[in-house]
KOLKE-133793 format. One record per residue (C-alpha): z, x, y; residue number from 1. Coordinates in nm, 4 decimals, decimal comma. Layout:
<sites>
         z         x         y  pos
         Z         X         Y  NUM
...
</sites>
This chain:
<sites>
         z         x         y  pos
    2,6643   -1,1805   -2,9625    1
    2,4245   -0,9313   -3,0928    2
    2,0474   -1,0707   -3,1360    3
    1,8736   -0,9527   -3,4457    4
    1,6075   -0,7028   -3,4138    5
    1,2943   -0,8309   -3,3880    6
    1,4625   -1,1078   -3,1068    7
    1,5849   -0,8463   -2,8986    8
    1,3001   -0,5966   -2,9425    9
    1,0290   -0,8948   -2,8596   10
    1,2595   -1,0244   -2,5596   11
    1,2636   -0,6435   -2,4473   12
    0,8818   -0,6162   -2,4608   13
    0,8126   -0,9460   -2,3196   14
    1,0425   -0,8301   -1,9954   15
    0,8838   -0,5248   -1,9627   16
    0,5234   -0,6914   -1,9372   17
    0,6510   -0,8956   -1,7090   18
    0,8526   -0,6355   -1,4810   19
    0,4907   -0,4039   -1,5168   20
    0,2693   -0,6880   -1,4077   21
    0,4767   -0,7401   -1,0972   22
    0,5229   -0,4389   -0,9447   23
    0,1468   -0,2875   -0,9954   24
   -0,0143   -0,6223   -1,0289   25
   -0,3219   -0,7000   -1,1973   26
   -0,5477   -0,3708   -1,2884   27
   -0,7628   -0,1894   -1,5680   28
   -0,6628   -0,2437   -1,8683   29
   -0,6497    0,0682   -1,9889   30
   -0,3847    0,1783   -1,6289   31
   -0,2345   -0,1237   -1,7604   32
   -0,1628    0,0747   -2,0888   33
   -0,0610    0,3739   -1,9467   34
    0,1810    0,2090   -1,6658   35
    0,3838    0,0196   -1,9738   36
    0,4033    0,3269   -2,1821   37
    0,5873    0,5280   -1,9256   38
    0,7679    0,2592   -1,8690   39
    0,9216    0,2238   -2,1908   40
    0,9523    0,5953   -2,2399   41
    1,1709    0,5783   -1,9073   42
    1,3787    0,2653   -2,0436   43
    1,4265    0,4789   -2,3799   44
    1,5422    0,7622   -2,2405   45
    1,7860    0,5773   -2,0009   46
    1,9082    0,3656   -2,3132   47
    1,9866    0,6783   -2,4975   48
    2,1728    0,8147   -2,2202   49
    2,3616    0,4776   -2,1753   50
    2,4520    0,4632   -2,5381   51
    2,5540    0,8224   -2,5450   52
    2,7756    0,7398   -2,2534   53
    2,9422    0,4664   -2,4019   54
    2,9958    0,6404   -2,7310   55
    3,1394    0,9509   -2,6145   56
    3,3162    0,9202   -2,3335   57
    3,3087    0,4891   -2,2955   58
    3,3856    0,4951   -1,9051   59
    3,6525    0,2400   -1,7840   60
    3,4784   -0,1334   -1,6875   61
    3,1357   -0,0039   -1,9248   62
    2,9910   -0,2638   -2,1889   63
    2,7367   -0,1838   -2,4014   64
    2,5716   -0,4671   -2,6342   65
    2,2024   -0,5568   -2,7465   66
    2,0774   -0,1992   -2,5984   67
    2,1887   -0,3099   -2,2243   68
    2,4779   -0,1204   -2,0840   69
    2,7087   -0,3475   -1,8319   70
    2,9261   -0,1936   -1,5648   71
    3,1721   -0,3982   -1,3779   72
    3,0758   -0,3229   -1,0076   73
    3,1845   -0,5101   -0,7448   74
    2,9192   -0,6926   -0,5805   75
    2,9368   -0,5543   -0,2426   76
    2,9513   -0,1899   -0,3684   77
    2,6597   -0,2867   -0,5402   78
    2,4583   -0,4543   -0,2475   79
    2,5709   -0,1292   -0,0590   80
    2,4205    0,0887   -0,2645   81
    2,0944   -0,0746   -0,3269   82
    2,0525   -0,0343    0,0735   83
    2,1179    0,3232    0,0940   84
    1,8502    0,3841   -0,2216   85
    1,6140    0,2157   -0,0394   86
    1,6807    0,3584    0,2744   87
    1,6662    0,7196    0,1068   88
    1,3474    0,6379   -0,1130   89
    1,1943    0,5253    0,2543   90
    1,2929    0,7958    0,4207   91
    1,1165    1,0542    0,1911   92
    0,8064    0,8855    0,1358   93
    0,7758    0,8250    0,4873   94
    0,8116    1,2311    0,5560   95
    0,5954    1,3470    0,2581   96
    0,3565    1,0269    0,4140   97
    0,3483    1,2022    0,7449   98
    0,3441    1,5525    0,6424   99
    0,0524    1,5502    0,4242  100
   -0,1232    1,2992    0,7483  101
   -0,3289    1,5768    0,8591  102
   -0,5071    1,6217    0,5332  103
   -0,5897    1,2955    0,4286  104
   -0,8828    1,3049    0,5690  105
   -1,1661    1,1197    0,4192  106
   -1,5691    1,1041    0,5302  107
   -1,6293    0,7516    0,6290  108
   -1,9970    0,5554    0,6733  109
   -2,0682    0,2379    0,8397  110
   -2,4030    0,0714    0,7747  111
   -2,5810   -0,1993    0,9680  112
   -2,9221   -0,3640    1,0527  113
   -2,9293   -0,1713    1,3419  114
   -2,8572    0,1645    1,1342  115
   -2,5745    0,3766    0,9694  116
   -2,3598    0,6683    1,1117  117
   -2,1122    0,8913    0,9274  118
   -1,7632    0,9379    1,0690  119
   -1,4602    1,1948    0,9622  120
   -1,1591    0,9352    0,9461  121
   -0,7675    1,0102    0,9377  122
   -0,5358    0,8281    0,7033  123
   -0,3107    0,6524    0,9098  124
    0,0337    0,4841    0,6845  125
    0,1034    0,3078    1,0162  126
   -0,2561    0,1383    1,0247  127
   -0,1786   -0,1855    0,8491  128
   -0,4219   -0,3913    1,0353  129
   -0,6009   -0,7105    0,8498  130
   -0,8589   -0,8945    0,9717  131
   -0,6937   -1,2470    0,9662  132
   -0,9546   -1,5170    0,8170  133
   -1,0228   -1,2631    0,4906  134
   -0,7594   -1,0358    0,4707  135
   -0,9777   -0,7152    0,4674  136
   -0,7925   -0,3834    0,6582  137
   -0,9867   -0,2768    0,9246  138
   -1,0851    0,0618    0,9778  139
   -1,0597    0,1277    1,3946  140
   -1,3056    0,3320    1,4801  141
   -1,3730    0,4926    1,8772  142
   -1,6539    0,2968    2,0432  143
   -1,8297    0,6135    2,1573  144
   -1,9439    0,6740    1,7510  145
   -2,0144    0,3246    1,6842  146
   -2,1802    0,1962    1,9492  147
   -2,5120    0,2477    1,8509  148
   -2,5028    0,0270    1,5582  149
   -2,1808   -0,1876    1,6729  150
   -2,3416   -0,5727    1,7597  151
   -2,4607   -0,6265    2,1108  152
   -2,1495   -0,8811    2,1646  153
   -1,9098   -0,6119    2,0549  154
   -2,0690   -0,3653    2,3275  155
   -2,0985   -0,6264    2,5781  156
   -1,7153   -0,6937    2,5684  157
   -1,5833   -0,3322    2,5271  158
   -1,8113   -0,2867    2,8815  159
   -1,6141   -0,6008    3,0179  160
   -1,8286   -0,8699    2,9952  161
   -1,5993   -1,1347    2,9763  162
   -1,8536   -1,4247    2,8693  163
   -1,9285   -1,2375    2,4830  164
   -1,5774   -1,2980    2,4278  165
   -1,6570   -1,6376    2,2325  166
   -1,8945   -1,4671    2,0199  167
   -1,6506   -1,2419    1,8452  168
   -1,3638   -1,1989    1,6512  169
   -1,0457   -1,0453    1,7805  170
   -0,7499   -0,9687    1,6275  171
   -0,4205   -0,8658    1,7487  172
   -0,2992   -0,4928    1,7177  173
    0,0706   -0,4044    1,7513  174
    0,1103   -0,0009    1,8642  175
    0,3859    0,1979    2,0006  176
    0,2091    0,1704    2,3744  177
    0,1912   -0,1944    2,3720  178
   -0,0305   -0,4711    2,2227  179
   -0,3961   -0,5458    2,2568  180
   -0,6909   -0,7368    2,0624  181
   -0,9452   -0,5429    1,9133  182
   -1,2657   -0,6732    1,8372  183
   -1,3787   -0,6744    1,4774  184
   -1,7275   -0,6878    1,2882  185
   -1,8319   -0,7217    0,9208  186
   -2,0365   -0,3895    0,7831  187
   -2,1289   -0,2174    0,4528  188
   -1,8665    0,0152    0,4184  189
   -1,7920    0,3490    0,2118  190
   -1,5564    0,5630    0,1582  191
   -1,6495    0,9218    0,0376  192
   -1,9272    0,7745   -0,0947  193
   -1,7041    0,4916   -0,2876  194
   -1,7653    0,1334   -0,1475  195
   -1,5049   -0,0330    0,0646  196
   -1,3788   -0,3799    0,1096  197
   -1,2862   -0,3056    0,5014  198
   -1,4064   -0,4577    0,8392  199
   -1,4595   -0,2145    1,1276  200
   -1,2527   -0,2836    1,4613  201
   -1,3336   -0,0808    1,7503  202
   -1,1297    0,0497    2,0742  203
   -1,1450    0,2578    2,3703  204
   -0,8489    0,4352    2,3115  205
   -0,8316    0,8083    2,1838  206
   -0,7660    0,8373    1,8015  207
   -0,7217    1,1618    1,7288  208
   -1,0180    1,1376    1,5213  209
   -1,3786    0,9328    1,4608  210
   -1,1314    0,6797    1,2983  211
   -0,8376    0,6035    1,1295  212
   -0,7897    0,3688    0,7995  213
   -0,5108    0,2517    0,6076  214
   -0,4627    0,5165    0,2842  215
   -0,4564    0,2872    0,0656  216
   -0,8816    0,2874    0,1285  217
   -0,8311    0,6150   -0,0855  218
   -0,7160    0,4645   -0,3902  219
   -0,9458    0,1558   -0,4275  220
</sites>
């Protein structure tokens, strides 16, 4: 049946809140603002072009009531297609993501007691590495630019002293060559000069760069 006006307008609004809140989660309220205005303006224009639709041409197995246009899709076809958009969507992020890699670069600093150095980092989207007990990402960095302010137990284990392995954290890191544990500290961190929320894990292995961080770093 059709719902008056101000039932179907507040149910719309009320939905859209919702569907805002969980896909960008809780921020500013003013991003807030902005994220539910384009939102509507999108579900405007596709309602106009649904009603449009249905009033001038009014496709075979179409419905259009209360401002929500129904089409009679078989499930499967449905489930089917919801795959491939992903898969498409995926695919294109993940080539813009690795096309633009070589520019995200960003000018990292790690501060201790013992001192503070500056490294150039690389964004890396395959760098999704938490520290376990707090949920921080960890920003790998090569031992050779950290040593001189990593902690003594992190230096003694990267040289293979096997009895500061109870003194430190290490957490397990998945990579195309195989997996390891990587041992991770607790620093002041920024972020071209914008503080970060990130421990610092360090390795042997060649990066490519000082370090490499999750991009997301960028946007916090």
């Amino acid at each position: 049946p059709e719902l008056p006006f101000a039932a179907s307008t507040s149910i719309k609004l009320i939905s859209g809140v919702i569907i805002v809140f969980v896909a960008f989660g809780k921020s500013k309220r003013a991003d807030f603002v902005i994220r539910m205005l384009c939102f509507l303006l999108i579900s405007f224009v596709f309602a106009g072009a649904m009603l449009a639709l249905w009033v001038f041409v009014a496709p075979f197995g179409m419905f259009y009531r209360n401002g929500i246009a129904y089409f009679d899709v078989p499930i499967i076809a449905v489930a089917l297609l919801t795959i491939m958009s992903y898969g498409a969507v995926w695919a294109v992020r993940t080539f813009i993501d690795r096309k633009n890699l070589s520019t995200m670069r960003a000018e990292i600093t790690i501060s201790m007691a013992a001192g503070s150095v500056s490294l150039i980092g690389i964004a890396d989207t395959g760098n999704n590495l938490c520290d376990p007990f707090n949920g921080k990402p960890v920003i790998i960095c090569r031992s050779e630019v950290i040593q001189d302010i990593a902690p003594e137990n992190i230096r003694c284990y990267l040289e293979g002293k096997t009895e500061a392995i109870d003194s430190i954290r290490l957490v397990p890191c998945h990579t195309i060559a195989g997996s390891t544990l990587v041992p991770v500290f607790t620093a002041k961190v920024s972020v071209n000069g914008r503080r970060a929320d990130a421990a610092i894990g360090v390795t042997t292995q060649l990066l490519g760069a000082d370090c490499i961080f999750n991009p997301k770093l960028l946007s916090i």
